[in-house]
C-alpha positions as CSV (number, residue, x, y, z in Angstrom):
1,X,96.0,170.9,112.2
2,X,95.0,172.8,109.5
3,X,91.3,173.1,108.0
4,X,92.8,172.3,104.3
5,X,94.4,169.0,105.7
6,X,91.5,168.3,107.1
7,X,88.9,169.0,104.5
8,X,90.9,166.1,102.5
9,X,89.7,163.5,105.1
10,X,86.3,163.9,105.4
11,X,84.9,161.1,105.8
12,X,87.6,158.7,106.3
13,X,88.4,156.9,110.0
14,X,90.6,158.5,111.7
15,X,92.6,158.4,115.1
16,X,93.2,162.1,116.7
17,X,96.2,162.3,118.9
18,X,98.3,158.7,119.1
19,X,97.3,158.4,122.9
20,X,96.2,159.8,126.2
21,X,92.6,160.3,127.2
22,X,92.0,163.0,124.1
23,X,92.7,159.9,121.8
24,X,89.6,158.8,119.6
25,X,89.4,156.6,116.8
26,X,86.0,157.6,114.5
27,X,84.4,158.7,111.1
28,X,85.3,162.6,110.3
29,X,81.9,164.0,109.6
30,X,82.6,167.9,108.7
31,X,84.8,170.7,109.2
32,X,84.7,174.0,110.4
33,X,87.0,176.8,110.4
34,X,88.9,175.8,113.4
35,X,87.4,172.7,114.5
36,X,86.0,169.3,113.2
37,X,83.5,166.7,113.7
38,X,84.0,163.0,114.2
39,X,81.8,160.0,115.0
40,X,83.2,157.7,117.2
41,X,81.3,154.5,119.1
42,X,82.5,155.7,122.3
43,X,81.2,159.3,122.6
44,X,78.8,159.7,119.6
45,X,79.6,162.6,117.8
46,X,82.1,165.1,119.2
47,X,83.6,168.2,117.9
48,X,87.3,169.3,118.8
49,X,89.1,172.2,118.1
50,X,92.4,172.2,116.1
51,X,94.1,174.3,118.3
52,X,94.5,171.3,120.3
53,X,94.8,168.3,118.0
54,X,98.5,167.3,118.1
55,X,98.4,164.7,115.5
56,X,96.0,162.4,113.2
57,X,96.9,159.4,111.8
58,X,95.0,158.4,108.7
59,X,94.0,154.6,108.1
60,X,95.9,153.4,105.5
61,X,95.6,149.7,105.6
62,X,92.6,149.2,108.2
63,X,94.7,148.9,111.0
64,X,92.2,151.2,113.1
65,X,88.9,149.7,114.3
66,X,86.7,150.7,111.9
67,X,83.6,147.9,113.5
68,X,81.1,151.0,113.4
69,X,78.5,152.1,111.5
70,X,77.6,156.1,111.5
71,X,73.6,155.9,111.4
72,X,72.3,157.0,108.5
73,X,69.6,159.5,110.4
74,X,72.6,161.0,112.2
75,X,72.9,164.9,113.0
76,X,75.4,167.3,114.0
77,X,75.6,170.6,113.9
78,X,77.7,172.9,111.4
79,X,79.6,176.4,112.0
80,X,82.4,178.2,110.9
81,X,83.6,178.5,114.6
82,X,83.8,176.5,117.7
83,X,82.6,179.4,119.5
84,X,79.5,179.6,117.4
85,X,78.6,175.9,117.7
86,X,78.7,175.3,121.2
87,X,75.3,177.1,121.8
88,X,73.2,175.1,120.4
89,X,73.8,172.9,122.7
90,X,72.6,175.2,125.7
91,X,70.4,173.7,128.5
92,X,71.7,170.1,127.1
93,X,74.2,167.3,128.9
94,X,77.5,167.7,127.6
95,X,80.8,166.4,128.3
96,X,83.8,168.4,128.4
97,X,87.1,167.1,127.1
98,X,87.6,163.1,127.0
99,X,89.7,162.3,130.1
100,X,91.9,163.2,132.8
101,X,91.6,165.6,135.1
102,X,89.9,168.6,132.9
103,X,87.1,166.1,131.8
104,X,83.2,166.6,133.1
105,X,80.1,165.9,132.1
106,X,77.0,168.0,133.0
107,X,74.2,170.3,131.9
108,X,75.3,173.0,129.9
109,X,74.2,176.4,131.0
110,X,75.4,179.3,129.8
111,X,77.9,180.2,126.8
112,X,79.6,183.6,126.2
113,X,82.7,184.6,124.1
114,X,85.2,183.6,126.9
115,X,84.4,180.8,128.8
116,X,81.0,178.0,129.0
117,X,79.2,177.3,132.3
118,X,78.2,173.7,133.4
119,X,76.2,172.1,136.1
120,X,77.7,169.2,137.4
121,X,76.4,167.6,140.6
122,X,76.0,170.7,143.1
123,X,78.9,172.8,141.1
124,X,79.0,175.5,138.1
125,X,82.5,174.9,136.5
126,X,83.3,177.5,134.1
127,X,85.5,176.8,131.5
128,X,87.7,178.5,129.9
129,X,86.8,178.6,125.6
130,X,90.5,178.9,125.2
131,X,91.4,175.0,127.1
132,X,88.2,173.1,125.9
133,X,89.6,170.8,123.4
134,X,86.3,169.3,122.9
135,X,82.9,168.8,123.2
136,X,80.2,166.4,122.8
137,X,76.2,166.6,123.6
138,X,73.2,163.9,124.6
139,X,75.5,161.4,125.7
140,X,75.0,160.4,129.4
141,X,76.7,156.7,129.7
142,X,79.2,157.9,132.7
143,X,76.4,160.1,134.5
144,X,73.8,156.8,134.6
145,X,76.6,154.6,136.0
146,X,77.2,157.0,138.8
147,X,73.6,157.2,139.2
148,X,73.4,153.3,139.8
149,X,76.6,153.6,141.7
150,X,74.8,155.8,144.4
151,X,71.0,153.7,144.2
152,X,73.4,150.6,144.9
153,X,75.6,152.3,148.0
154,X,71.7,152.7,149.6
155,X,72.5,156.7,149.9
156,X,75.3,155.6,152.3
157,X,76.9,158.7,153.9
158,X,80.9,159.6,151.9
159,X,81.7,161.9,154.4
160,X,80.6,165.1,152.1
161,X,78.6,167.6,153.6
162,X,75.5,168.7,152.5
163,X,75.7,172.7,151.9
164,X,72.6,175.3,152.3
């Protein structure tokens, strides 16, 4: 995708890639050089870079769920570059791509040119800048339901081992 192509659909609902985990339906907020923003009732706002979008699809005759509101109070952050966005949310909980095996969700930690840190449970995954295909920040649903998962198992033992 383009930033011209998508500078015409700001603010309209639209559905990024037809399927797959990536797949989102939501509000486009803003665009960047080579990413955008969207809204969507799933993941809050999340910002995906271009490079990876393989289609929109633009609703034309409300075929798309559009039962959302974007709050009024909302805020996201703006930048000519992916690259240059993704620190601000530094020291926050972030999740990594939407699905499949690439997704995670942990603490941000460290950003550099190349490649983003993340805490997640007892690892530091870096990720490459190059395959994040996007990004969003402050949303926590899946890390509480593990949470509850594990209060609920009564700390049973999985079988891990603990490391020192």
């Amino acid at each position: 995708m383009n930033k011209e192509l998508m500078l015409t659909l700001v603010n309209s609902v639209i559905k990024v890639d037809r399927g797959g985990p990536e797949s989102r339906v939501g509000k486009l907020l803003d665009v960047g050089g080579d990413h955008f923003t969207m809204y969507t009732k799933e993941d809050g706002v999340v910002y995906y870079k271009m490079q990876h979008v393989k289609s929109v699809t633009v609703d034309v005759k409300g075929g798309l769920d559009q039962d959302f509101e974007v709050p009024e109070n909302l805020v996201w952050h703006k930048g000519d570059a992916f690259k240059n966005v993704i620190p601000k949310f530094r020291n926050q909980w972030v999740k990594v791509n939407r699905g499949g095996p690439e997704m995670l969700e942990g603490m941000l930690n460290e950003v550099e040119n190349d490649y983003i840190s993340v805490f997640s449970k007892d690892e530091l995954v870096r990720y490459s800048m190059f395959h994040i295909r996007n990004i969003s920040y402050g949303h926590m649903k899946h890390a509480k339901k593990e949470d509850e998962q594990e209060k609920n198992e009564g700390g049973k033992n999985t079988g891990a081992r603990k490391r020192n």
